[in-house]
DRENTOR-215180 format. One record per residue (C-alpha): residue in three letters; x, y, z. Coordinates in steps of 0.05 Angstrom, whole numbers, plus 5000, padded with zeros to 4 digits. Layout:
<sites>
ALAXYZ;...
</sites>
This chain:
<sites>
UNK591666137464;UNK596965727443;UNK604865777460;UNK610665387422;UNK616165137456;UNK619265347520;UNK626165237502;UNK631165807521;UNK637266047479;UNK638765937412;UNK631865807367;UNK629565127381;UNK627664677324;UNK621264797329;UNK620365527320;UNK616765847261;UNK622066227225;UNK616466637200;UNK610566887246;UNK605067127197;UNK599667477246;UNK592968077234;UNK586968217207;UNK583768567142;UNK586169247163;UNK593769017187;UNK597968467166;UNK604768377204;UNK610467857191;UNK615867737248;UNK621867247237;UNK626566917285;UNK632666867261;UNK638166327281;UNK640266747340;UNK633766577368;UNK631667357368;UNK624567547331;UNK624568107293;UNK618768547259;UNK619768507189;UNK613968737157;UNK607569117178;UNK602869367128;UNK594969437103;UNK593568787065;UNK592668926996;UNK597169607001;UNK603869417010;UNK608169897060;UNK615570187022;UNK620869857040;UNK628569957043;UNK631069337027;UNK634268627068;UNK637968677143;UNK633669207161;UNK629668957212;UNK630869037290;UNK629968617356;UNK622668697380;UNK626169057443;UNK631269507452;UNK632869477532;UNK638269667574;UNK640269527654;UNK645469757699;UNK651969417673;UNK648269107617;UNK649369587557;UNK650970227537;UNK643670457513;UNK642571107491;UNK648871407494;UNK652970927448;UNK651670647378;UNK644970347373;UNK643969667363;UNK650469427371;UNK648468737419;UNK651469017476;UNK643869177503;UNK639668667530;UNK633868647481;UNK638968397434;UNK640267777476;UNK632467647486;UNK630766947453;UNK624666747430;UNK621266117464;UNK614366167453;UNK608566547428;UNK601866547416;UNK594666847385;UNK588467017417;UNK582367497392;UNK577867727441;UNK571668317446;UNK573568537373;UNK581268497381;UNK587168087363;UNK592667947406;UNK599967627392;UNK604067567449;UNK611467337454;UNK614767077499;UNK621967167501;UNK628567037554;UNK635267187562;UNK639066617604;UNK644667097623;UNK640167457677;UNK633967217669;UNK630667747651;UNK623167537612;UNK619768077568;UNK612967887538;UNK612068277487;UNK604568417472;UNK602568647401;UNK594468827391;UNK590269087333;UNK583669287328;UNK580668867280;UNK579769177220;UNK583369827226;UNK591169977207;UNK592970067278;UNK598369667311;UNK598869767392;UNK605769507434;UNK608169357510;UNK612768967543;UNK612368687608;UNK618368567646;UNK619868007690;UNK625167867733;UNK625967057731;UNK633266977759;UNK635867017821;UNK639567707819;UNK636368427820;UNK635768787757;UNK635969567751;UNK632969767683;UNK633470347652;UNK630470377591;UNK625469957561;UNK621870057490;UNK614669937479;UNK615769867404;UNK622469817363;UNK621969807288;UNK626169817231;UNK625869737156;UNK622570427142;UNK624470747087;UNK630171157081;UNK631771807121;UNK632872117052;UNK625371887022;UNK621372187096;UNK618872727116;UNK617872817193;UNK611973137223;UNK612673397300;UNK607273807332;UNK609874357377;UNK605074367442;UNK605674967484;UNK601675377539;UNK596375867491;UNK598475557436;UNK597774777426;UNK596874247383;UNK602574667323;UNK604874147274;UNK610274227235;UNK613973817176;UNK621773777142;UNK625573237116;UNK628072727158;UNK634872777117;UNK635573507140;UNK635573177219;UNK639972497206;UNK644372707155;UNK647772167097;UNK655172037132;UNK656971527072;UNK655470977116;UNK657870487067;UNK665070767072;UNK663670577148;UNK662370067196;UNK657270357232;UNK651270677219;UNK650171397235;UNK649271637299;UNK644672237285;UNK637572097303;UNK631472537315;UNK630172417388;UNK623872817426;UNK621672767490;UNK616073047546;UNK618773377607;UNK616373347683;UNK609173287710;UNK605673477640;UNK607272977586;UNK604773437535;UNK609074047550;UNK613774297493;UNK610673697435;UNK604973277432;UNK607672507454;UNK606072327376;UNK609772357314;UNK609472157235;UNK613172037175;UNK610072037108;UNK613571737045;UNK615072297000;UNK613472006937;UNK607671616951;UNK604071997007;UNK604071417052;UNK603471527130;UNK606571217198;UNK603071617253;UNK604471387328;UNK603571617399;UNK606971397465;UNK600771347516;UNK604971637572;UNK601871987635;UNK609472187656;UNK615372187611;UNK616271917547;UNK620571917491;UNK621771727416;UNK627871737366;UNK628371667288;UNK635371497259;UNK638071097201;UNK639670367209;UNK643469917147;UNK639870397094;UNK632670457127;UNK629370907185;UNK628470577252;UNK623170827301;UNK623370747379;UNK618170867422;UNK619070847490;UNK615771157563;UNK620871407613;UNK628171327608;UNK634271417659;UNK637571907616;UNK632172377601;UNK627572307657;UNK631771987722;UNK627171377715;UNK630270677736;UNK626570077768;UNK629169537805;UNK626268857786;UNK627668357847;UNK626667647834;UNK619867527815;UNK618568267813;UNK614668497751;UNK614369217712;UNK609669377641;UNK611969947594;UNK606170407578;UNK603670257516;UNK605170537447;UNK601170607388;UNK602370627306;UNK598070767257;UNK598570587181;UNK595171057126;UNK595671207044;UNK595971847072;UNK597172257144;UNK589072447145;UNK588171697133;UNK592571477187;UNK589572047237;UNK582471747219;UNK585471147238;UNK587771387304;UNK582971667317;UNK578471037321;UNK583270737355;UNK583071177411;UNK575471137417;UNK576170397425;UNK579870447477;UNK577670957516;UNK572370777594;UNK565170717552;UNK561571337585;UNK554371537560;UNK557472257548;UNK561472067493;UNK553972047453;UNK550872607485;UNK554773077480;UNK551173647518;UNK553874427516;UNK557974597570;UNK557475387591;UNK563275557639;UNK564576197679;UNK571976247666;UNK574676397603;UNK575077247592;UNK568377217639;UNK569977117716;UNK576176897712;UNK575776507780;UNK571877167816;UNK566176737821;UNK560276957876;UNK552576877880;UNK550877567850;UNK554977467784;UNK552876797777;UNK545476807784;UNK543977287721;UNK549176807673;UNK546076207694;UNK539876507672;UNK542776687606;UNK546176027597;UNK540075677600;UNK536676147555;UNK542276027503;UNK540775297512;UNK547275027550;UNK546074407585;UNK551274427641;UNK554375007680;UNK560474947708;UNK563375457760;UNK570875567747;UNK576275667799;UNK575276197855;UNK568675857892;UNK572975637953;UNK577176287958;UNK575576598031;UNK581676938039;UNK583377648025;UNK590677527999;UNK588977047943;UNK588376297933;UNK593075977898;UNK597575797957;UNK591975618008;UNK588475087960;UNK586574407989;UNK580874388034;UNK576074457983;UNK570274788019;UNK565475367991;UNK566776138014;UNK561076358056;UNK563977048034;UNK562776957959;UNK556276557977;UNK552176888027;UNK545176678047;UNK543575968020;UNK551675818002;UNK553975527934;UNK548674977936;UNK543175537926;UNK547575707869;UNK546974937855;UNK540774897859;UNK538675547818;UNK542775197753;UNK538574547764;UNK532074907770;UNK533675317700;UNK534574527683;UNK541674407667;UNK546874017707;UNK551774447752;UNK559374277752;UNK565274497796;UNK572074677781;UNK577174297820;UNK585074147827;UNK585073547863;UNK593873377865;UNK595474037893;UNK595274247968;UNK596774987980;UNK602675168028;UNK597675558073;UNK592775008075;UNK591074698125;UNK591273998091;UNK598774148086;UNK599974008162;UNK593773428176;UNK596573048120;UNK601772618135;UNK608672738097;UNK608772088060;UNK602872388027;UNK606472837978;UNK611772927936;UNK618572847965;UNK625872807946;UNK631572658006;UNK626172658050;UNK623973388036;UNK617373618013;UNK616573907949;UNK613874587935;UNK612474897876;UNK609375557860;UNK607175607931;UNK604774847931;UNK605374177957;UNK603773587903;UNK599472967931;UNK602572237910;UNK596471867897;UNK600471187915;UNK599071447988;UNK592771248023;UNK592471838065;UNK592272217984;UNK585771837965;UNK582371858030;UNK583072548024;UNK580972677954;UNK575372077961;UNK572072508013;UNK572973207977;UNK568772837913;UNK564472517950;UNK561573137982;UNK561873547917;UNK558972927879;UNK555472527918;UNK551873067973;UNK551773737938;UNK549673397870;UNK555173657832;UNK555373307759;UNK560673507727;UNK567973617746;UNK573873957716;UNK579673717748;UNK585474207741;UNK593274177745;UNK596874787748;UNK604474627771;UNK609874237745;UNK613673787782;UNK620773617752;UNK624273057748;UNK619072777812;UNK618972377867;UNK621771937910;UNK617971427960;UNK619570897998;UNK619670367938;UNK623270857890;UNK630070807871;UNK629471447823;UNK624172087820;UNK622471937743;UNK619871287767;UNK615671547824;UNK612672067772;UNK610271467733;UNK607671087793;UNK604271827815;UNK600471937747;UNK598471177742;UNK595971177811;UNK591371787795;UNK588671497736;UNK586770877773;UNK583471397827;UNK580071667765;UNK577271047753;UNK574670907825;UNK571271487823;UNK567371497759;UNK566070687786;UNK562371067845;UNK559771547802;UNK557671267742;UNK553771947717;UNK560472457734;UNK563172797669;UNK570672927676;UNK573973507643;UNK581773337642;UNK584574057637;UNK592374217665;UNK592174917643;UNK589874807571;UNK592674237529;UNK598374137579;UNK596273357593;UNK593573127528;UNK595972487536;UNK593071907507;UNK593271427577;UNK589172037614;UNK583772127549;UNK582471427562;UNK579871547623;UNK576372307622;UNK570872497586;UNK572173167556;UNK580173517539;UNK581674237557;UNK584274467490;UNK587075067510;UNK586975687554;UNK587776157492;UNK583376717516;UNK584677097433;UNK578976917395;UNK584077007330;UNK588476597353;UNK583976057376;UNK582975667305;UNK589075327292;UNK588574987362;UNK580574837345;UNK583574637272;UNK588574157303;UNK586673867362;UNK583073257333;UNK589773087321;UNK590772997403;UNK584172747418;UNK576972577378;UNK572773157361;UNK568572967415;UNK572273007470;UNK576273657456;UNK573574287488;UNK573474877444;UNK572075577477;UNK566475987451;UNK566976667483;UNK562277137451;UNK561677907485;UNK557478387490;UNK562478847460;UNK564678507402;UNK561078557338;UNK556178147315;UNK561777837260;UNK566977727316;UNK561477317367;UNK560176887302;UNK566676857288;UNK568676517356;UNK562076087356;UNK563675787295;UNK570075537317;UNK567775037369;UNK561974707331;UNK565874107305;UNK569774007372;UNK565573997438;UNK562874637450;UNK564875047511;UNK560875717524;UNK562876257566;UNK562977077553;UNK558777507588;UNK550977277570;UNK548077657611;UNK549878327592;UNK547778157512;UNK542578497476;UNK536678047450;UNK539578057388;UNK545677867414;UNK543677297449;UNK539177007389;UNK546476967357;UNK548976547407;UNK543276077407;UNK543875997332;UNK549675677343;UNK547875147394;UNK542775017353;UNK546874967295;UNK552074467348;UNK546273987372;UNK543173917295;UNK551073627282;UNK553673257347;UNK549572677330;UNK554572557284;UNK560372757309;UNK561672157361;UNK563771717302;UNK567072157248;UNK573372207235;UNK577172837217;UNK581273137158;UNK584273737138;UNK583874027063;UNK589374547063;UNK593574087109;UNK594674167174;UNK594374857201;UNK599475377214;UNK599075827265;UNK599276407222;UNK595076177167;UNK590476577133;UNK585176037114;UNK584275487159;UNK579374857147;UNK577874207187;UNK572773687166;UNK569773097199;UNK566872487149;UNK561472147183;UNK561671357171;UNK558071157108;UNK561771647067;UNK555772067048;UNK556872637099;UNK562073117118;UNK562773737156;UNK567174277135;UNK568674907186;UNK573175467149;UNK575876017175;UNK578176607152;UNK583477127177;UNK586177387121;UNK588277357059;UNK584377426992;UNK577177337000;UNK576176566967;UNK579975906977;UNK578275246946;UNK577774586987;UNK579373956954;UNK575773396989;UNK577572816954;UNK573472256984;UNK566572616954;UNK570372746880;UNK565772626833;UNK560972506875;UNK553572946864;UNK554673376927;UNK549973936957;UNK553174467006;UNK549074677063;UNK551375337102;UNK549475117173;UNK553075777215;UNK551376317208;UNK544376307207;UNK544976867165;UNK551976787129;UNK555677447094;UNK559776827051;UNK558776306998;UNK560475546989;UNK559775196924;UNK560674476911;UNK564974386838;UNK564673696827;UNK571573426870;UNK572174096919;UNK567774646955;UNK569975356945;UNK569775816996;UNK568376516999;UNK568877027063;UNK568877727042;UNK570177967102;UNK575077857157;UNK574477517205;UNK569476997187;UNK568276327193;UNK562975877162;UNK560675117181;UNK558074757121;UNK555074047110;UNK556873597050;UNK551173197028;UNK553572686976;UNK549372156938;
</sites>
């Protein structure tokens, strides 16, 4: 690695005005100008130039502000009253290491300081640009920051030439995005009459202990005219936020994790003291399914390397309109049975297993110990050991942060252990919330997995979160509750970690009641993403439809609840829709006619003759991303190679045909294989640049392969 100068202030001599740095998927151009301050002033695909506004666009590479150092969020952007627009440049350098390349820069501002290195890394050979500063206090006076971007940017296009695309994220109903002008937002005040640009910006941000409450932390703007995409996402296990607004003609984008004003977050950086944004993410595309493909690579390169991510077993769990956390040995024992015979590989026992208590659970959580009520005789691990013998793996349901009000944990543990704000516990809904940060938290937790793991011979683990904690805590070392959040959520991912290090074979499900913390920092770490808790089989396919927007098809759970009372159209209707995601069985298997059952195992069979390929596709949608209310619904994967794609359409309505233009096989000799249903009442014809579709009745869904030559 190599570093220029070390000089501080103005830009010395020696600086590059222009810093030319990528790869053959991303190109980016940074200048410093003679106020010593670097600026991003172009990032594109080489070869495929990004549009462009025009000169003075560009931005300081950070946009931070401190107690008594700037105005920040509440005042006119970009004015040089914040810090980042006194941060000078004196050094930088390159470095490319296990298939990545890294720029870092290194930049000062003598006034307090203050040090940011900002690190910029790419992937080489995708169009995907990933930003964080780190923070360092080098003077001799505190600093209390309050706000820190991950990744500034100016020199988009114009508000008037975008459109902005937001994806609505809610409890039942996740993953909704949804598109409109960015003029209609930041509206055209004349800003040549004035001296300032507009204030209006398009500013979202997550809320309290799930980051993914109310909208996904992601975003995108496509060019109107020529279809070209910026796609981001803040990797945020707490708060985050991000704002759009015009600057000198162009769009400006901020990315950015916690702030004081939203989220009560502050740090205070003694001397020598040291604090890292969370990273955020932008992807380049000629297109917004380009740019998701591209994302979506991203985030497999990333993510802990876990032998799951290949396999990709079936995954039959008790819960969803089947148990519904009533778990005991008698209902289990005949659906473990079935399970196996419909060719699941795991079983996992949902929520309920450790209830011993007449009133109900949810506020006596914590201990983590089986009922002998629900389990008489040999206990759960007879149940255990009945889903091994049918020869799949057996997994637990588990919600590890919260401690019950009853429990007895609440009193052995010692205060310091939990959330707290003045010195008072928190409680919400009837619980306590651990703060991993807290030894006495992981001790406590360590020993729960460890029995469930390591002595019962438990394999899998869905770890639940069903509370939200808002704004969040305060110990000892925190000066605000949005910053103990953050240190909370990174602790538990690093407790994540330990454990799977421990545990090398443990599949994690990340699940907070759905899609509630489908963040990128947590899919990073967990195997498998609760998609949802939609228990409507109709409802279910624009959140199957969408979520490889949130995570890689691989990784996203997707409930398949077939019944015994549905008809034979319905079960394949709700099959169908989890064969491109990962598939997650549950419905009541044991109370299905032969028939019945053959149905269901159709399908797996159909999902393990496709998952081979799934683990490297990347996804796209033909009639755009879905609507909730959409009649026709379609997601495809493309396999690497570019000679095989999966389509799964749905239909809920509508007329009884729809055509699906898939333009990377136009022109292409194609053959269209109906893969589910085994024995389908539809149609799917390849004419020569698009596959149409036909259903004739309602619902119905149909998984199709695209064999190109």
């Amino acid at each position: 690695m190599t570093v220029t100068s070390d000089v501080v202030g103005s830009a010395p001599d020696d600086t590059p005005p222009t810093i030319t740095w990528g790869h053959r998927g991303l190109e980016a151009e940074l200048t410093v100008g003679p106020d010593g301050i670097p600026r991003l002033t172009r990032l594109d695909r080489p070869g495929h130039p990004a549009p462009a506004p025009g000169p003075a666009a560009p931005l300081p590479l950070v946009e931070l502000t401190a107690v008594g150092h700037g105005s920040g969020w509440s005042g006119p952007r970009f004015t040089g009253t914040a810090l980042g627009s006194r941060l000078r440049h004196r050094g930088h350098g390159v470095e490319e290491r296990d298939g990545w390349t890294y720029l870092t820069l290194e930049l000062h501002d003598a006034g307090t300081g203050l040090g940011a290195v900002v690190e910029l890394s790419s992937p080489v050979g995708l169009p995907v640009l990933r930003s964080r500063v780190r923070l360092r206090n080098e003077g001799q006076r505190e600093v209390v920051v309050q706000s820190v971007s991950s990744l500034l940017l100016g020199g988009l296009p114009s508000p008037g030439l975008l459109d902005v695309h937001r994806a609505r994220n809610d409890w039942l109903a996740e993953c909704r995005w949804y598109a409109e002008p960015l003029r209609d937002i930041v509206a055209d005040i004349g800003a040549d009459a004035h001296q300032h640009d507009s204030r209006a910006a398009l500013s979202l941000t997550g809320r309290g202990s799930w980051p993914t409450d109310g909208h996904l932390p992601m975003g995108a703007v496509t060019a109107r005219d020529s279809g070209h995409a910026w796609l981001w996402q803040v990797e945020s296990p707490a708060g985050w936020r991000w704002d759009l607004g015009e600057h000198r003609h162009g769009t400006y984008l901020a990315l950015n994790g916690p702030t004081d004003a939203e989220h009560q977050w502050r740090v205070r950086l003694e001397p020598g003291a040291e604090f890292t944004t969370t990273p955020a993410v932008l992807a380049l595309g000629p297109g917004l399914d380009d740019a998701f493909g591209a994302l979506t690579s991203y985030r497999r390169s990333v993510r802990r390397p876990h032998p799951d991510h290949a396999a990709l077993p079936v995954v039959y769990n008790d819960y969803m309109n089947t148990l519904m956390g009533d778990p005991t040995t008698e209902k289990l024992l005949p659906l473990i049975d079935a399970a196996a015979e419909a060719g699941a590989e795991y079983f996992c026992i949902d929520s309920g297993w450790y209830d011993d208590d007449t009133v109900g659970w949810w506020d006596s959580v914590g201990e983590w110990l089986p009922s002998p009520r629900r389990f008489p005789g040999g206990g759960i691990r007879a149940v255990l050991d009945r889903i091994r013998d049918r020869g799949m793996v057996p997994g637990l349901w588990l919600e590890p942060e919260v401690v019950g009000v009853r429990s007895p944990i609440a009193a052995d543990l010692p205060a310091e252990a939990f959330f707290r704000r003045d010195g008072v516990r928190l409680s919400e809904q009837g619980r306590h919330q651990l703060d991993l940060r807290h030894p006495a938290a992981r001790a406590h937790l360590d020993k729960t997995v460890d029995r469930i793991v390591g002595d019962w011979g438990v394999g899998y683990l869905k770890l639940d979160y069903n509370i939200v904690v808002d704004p969040g805590t305060c110990g000892p070392d925190d000066i605000a509750p949005g910053a103990g959040l953050l240190g909370h959520a990174q602790a538990y991912l690093d407790w994540l970690s330990e454990v799977l290090d421990r545990h090398p074979g443990l599949v994690i499900e990340n699940c907070a009641s759905g899609g509630m913390r489908m963040d990128g920092a947590t899919l990073s770490v967990t195997q498998l993403q609760s998609t949802s808790d939609q228990q409507d089989a109709l409802r279910y396919p624009p959140i199957a439809a969408s979520a490889p927007t949130a995570v890689p098809p691989e990784q996203g759970a997707v409930w398949a609840y077939p019944q015994p009372g549905y008809e034979d159209g319905l079960n394949a209707f709700t099959l169908g829709g989890a064969l491109l995601g990962r598939m997650h069985l549950s419905g009541h298997l044991d109370r299905m006619t032969p028939g019945q059952l053959a149905l269901v195992r159709d399908a797996v069979t159909a999902y393990k003759a496709v998952r081979g390929d799934l683990a490297d596709a990347v996804p796209f949608w033909p009639l755009g991303l879905p609507g909730w209310t959409d009649a026709w619904l379609a997601l495809g994967l493309r396999v690497p190679g570019g000679h095989t794609s999966y389509l799964s359409v749905w239909r809920r309505g509508g007329e009884t045909g729809v055509r699906l233009p898939v333009p990377h096989l136009a022109g292409a000799e194609v053959s269209a294989e109906i893969l589910h249903p085994a024995s389908p009442a539809g149609s799917a014809v390849w004419d020569g640049d698009g596959l149409r579709v036909s259903l004739p009745h309602a619902p119905g869904v149909l998984l199709v392969r695209l064999s190109g030559s």
